[in-house]
C-alpha positions as a printed Julia matrix, in Angstrom:
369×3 Matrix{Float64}:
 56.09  106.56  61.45
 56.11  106.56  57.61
 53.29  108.02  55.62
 52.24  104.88  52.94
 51.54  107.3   50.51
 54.92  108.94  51.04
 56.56  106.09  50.9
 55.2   104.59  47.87
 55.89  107.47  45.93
 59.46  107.46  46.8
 59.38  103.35  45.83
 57.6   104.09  42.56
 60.32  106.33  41.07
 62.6   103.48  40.4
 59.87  100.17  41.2
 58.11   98.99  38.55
 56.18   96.23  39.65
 54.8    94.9   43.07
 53.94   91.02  44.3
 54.27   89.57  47.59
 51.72   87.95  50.4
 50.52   90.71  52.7
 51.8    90.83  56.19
 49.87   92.11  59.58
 53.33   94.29  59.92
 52.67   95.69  56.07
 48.81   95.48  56.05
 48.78   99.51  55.66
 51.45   99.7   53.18
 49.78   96.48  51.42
 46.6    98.31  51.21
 47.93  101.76  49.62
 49.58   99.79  47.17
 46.57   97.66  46.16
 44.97  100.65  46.01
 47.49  102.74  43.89
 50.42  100.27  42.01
 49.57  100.52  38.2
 51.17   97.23  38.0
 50.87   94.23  41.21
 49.61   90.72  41.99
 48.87   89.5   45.09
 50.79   85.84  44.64
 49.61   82.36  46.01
 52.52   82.0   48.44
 55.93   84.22  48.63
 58.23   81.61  46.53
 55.54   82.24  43.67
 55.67   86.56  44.23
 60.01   85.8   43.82
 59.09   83.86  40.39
 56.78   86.61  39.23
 59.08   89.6   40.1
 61.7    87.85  38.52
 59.66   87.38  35.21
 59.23   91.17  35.36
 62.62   91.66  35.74
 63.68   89.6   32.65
 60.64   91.0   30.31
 61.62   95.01  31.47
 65.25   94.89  32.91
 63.34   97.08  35.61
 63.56   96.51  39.76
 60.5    94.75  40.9
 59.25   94.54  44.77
 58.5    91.53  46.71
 56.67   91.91  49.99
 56.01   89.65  52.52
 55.98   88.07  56.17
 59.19   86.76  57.44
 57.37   83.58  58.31
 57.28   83.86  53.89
 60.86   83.07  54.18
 60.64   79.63  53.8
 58.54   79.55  50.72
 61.48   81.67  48.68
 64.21   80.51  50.16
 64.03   77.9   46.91
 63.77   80.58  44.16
 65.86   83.29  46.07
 68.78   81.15  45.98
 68.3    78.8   42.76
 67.01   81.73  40.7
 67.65   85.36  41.98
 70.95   84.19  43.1
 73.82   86.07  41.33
 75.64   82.57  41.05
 72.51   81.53  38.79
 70.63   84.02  37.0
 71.52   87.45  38.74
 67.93   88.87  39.54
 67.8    92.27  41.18
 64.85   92.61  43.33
 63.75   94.26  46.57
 62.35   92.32  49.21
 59.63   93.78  51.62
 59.77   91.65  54.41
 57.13   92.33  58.49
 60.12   91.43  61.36
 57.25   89.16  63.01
 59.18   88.13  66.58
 61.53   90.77  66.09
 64.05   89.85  69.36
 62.84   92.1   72.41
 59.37   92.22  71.22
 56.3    90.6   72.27
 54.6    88.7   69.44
 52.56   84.94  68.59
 54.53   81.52  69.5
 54.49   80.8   66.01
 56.95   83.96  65.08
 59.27   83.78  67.91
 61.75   81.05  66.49
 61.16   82.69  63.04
 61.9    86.18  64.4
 65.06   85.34  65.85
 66.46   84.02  63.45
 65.1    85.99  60.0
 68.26   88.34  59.77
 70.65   84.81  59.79
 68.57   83.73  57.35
 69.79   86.25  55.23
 73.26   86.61  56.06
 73.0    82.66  54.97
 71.91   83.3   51.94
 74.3    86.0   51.21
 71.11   88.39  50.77
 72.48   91.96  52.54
 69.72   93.44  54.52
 68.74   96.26  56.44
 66.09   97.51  58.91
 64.14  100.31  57.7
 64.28  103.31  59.27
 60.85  105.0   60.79
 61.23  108.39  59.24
 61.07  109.53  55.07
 64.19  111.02  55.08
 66.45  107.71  56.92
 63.88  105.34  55.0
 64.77  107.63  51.58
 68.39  106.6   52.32
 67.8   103.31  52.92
 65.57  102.48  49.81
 68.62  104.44  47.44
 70.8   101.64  48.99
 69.01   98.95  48.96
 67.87  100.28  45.14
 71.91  100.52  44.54
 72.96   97.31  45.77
 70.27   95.63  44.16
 71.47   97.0   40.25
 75.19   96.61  41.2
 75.34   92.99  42.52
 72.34   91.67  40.04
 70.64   90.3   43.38
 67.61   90.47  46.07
 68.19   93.11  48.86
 65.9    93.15  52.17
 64.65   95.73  53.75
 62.84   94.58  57.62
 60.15   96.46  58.88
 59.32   97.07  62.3
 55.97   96.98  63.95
 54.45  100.51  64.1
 56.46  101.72  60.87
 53.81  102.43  58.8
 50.75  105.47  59.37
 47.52  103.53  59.44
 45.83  103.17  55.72
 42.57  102.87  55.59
 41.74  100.93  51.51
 39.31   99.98  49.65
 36.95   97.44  51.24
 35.7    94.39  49.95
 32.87   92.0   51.65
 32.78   88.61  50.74
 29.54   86.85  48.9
 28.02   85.35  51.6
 25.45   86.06  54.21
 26.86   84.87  57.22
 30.43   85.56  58.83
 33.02   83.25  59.36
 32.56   82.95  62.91
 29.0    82.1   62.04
 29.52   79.13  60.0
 32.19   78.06  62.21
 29.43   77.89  65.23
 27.6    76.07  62.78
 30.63   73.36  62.15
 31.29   72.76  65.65
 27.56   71.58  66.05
 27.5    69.78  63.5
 30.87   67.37  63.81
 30.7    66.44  67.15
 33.13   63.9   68.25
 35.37   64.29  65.12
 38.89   65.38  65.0
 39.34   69.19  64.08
 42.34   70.95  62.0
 42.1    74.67  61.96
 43.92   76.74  59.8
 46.45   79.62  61.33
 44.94   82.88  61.91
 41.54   84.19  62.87
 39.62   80.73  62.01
 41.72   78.9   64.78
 41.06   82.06  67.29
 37.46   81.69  66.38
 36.95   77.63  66.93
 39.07   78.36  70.38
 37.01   81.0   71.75
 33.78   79.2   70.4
 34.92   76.22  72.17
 34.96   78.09  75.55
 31.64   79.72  75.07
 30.2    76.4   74.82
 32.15   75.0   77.82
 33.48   72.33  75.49
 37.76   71.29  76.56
 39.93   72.09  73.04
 41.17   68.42  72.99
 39.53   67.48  69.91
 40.92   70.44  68.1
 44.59   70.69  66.56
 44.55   75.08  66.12
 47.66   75.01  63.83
 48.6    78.38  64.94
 51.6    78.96  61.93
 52.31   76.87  58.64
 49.62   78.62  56.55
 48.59   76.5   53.74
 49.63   72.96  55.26
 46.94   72.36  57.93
 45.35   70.16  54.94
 48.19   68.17  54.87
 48.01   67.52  58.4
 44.79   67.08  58.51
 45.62   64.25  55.88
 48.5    62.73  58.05
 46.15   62.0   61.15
 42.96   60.82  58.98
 45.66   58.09  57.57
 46.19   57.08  60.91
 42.37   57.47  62.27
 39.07   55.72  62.08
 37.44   58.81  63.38
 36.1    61.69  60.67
 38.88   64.16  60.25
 37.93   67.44  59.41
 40.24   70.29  58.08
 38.8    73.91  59.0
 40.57   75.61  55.67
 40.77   79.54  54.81
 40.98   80.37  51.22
 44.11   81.98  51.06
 45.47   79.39  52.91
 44.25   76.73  50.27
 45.46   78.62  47.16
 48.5    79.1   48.97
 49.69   75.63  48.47
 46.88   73.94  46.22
 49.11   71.17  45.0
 48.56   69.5   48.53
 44.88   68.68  47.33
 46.34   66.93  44.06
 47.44   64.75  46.74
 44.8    64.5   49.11
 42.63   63.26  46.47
 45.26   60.58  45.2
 44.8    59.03  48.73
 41.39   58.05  48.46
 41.16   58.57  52.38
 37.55   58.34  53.12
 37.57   59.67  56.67
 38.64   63.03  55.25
 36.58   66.17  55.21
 37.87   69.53  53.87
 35.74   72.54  54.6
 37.6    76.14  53.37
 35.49   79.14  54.47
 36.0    81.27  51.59
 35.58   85.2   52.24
 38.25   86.63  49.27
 40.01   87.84  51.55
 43.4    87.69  53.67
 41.29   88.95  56.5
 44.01   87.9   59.4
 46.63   90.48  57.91
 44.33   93.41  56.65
 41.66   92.23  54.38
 44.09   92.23  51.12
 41.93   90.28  48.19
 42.92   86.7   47.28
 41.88   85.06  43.95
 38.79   82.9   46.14
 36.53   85.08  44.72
 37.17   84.13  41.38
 37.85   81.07  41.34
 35.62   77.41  41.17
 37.83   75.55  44.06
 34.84   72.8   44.74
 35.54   72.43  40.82
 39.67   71.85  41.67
 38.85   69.6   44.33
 37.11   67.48  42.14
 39.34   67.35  39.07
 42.33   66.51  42.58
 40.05   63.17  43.01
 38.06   64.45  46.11
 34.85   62.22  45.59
 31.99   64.8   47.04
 31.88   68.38  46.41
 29.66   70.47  48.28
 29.06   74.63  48.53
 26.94   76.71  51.24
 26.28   80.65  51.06
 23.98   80.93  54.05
 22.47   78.82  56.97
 20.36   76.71  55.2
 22.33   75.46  52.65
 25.28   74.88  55.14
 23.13   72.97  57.78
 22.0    71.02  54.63
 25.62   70.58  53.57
 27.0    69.59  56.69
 24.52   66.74  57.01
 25.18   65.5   53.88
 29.16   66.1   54.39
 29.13   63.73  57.88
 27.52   60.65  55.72
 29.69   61.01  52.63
 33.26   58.79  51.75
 35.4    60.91  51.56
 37.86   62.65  50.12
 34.72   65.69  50.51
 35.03   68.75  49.98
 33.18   71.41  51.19
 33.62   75.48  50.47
 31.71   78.05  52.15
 30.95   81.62  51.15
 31.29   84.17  54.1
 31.35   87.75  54.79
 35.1    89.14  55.59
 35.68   90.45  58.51
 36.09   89.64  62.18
 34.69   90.5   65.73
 37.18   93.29  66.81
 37.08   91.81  70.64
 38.39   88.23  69.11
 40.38   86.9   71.78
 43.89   84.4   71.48
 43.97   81.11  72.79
 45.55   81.25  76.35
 46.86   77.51  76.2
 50.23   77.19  74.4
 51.2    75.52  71.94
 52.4    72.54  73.48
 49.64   72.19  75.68
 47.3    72.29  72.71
 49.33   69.22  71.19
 49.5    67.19  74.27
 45.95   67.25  74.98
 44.88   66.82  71.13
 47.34   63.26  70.64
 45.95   62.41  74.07
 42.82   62.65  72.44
 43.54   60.66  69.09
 45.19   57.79  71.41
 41.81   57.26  73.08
């Protein structure tokens, strides 16, 4: 296993500048450099980390680092190739990138398909690639490369990381505003919306609202646990309230709402009034190490409203919740509602056992009633 600090320092003598989305697979190597980079952003979503290291790049002619999820794919693939290309602007970079579903190795639904098919991806692009090694002196080799390539072809290189590459890091903590924990509130939610149609965000909030549903004896029918797709369970959520009388509520995390905030710009041009956003704000990436996100600094009740959502609501503790919640159920919507939690999770939170496809059979079964 690679030492973060050791392998940092080896980054740092030729990397200037760090950006990316953190990754369970990097959540070590994340932390040190949060910790320790002079110079690094945590970015909204991956395609906005490829646009930032690239602005480095052209203000300092220096290598920058992008880091991210292979499920983060998807979000560069735009910049990466009509940017960073060498047939466009020429931008050498390296790319970071957690093998999620790595072939042979047991991972989430959600990062099988991507897993298998992350190195094609590549090769598609014409972005050359390597796995990196689990040792300083092979991984030494591999960044002088990838470092090499990089400078010589004006273009991104890729380096995939393995689970269990990294030495545990153990970084600076930080705890959220509010008094209650997610899991908390969420207990709170589920009491409160009864009958109404439920969109949970990927990660620990959809883990939660499964295993609070079995506590309670309740079936999972009403709830649509969108297990990957971080950032668009909004826009689902807004797809089935189109096509619903019922109250349609979207279960949001906050790094999953900054990660693609332009969706509420729409939401609120729809005027849909059986739509009810709730994002359970802690500051933190808390499903892939507890990296900050800007939540904690920024007003998002007061971007909902300038988007055209019609009620704006915040909660920091039990009362004010319960008090919100009522007042959320009788309001047209588009409402908004944004709840400050405490980050951090039970460390016995279980997975949902049903699979994917059961979990959408059962939930259109529901909506068809």
């Amino acid at each position: 296993m690679l030492s973060c600090k050791a392998f940092f320092e080896l980054l740092v003598k030729d990397v200037g500048f760090f950006t990316g989305v953190p990754d369970s697979l990097l959540k070590d190597f994340c932390g040190y450099v949060a910790d320790h980079a002079e110079k690094h952003v945590i970015a909204a979503n991956e395609g906005n980390a490829v646009g930032i290291a690239a602005g480095y790049h052209l203000a300092s002619g220096k290598v920058p680092l992008v880091y991210m999820q292979n499920s983060g794919q998807g979000n560069a693939v735009n910049p990466l190739l009509s940017l960073a290309d060498p047939k466009v602007y020429g931008i050498p970079m390296l790319l970071l990138v957690g093998w999620r579903g790595e072939p042979g190795v047991a991972d989430e639904p959600q990062h099988v398909k991507q897993g298998e098919v992350t190195s094609a991806v590549f090769d598609a692009m014409g972005i050359a690639h390597a796995v990196l090694p689990d040792t300083m002196e092979d991984a030494a080799e591999c960044v002088e490369k990838a470092l090499a390539s990089a400078q010589e072809h004006s273009a991104p290189y890729a380096i995939l990381v393995k689970k269990g590459t990294f030495e545990s890091y153990s970084g600076k903590a930080s705890a959220g505003s509010g008094s209650m924990t997610r899991e908390e509130a969420l207990r709170m939610i589920v009491d409160a919306i009864g009958d109404s149609v439920v969109v949970s965000t990927t990660g620990k909030t959809s883990r939660e609202v499964y295993e609070l549903r079995e506590a309670k004896g309740q079936d999972h029918a009403h709830d649509f646990l969108t297990v990957g797709s971080m950032g668009h369970a909004s826009s689902i959520t807004l797809g089935i309230a189109l096509e619903q009388k019922k109250q349609v509520y979207c279960l949001d995390g906050d790094g999953a709402f900054i990660m693609h905030m332009g969706s509420a710009a729409v939401i609120g041009a729809q005027s849909c009034k059986n739509f009810k956003h709730i994002v359970i704000n802690n500051g933190a990436h808390d499903s892939v190490g507890g990296q900050p996100t800007a939540g904690a600094d920024v007003a998002l009740g007061a971007i909902a409203k300038d988007c055209g959502y019609v009620a704006i609501y915040t909660a920091d503790d039990e009362k004010s919740l319960k008090d919100a919640l009522s007042e959320l159920a009788l309001s047209e919507g588009p409402s908004f509602l944004e709840i400050r939690v405490k980050k951090g999770a039970r460390s016995d939170l279980g997975r949902p056992t049903s699979t994917p496809a059961d979990n959408k059979k059962a939930f259109m079964e529901f909506l068809q009633k």
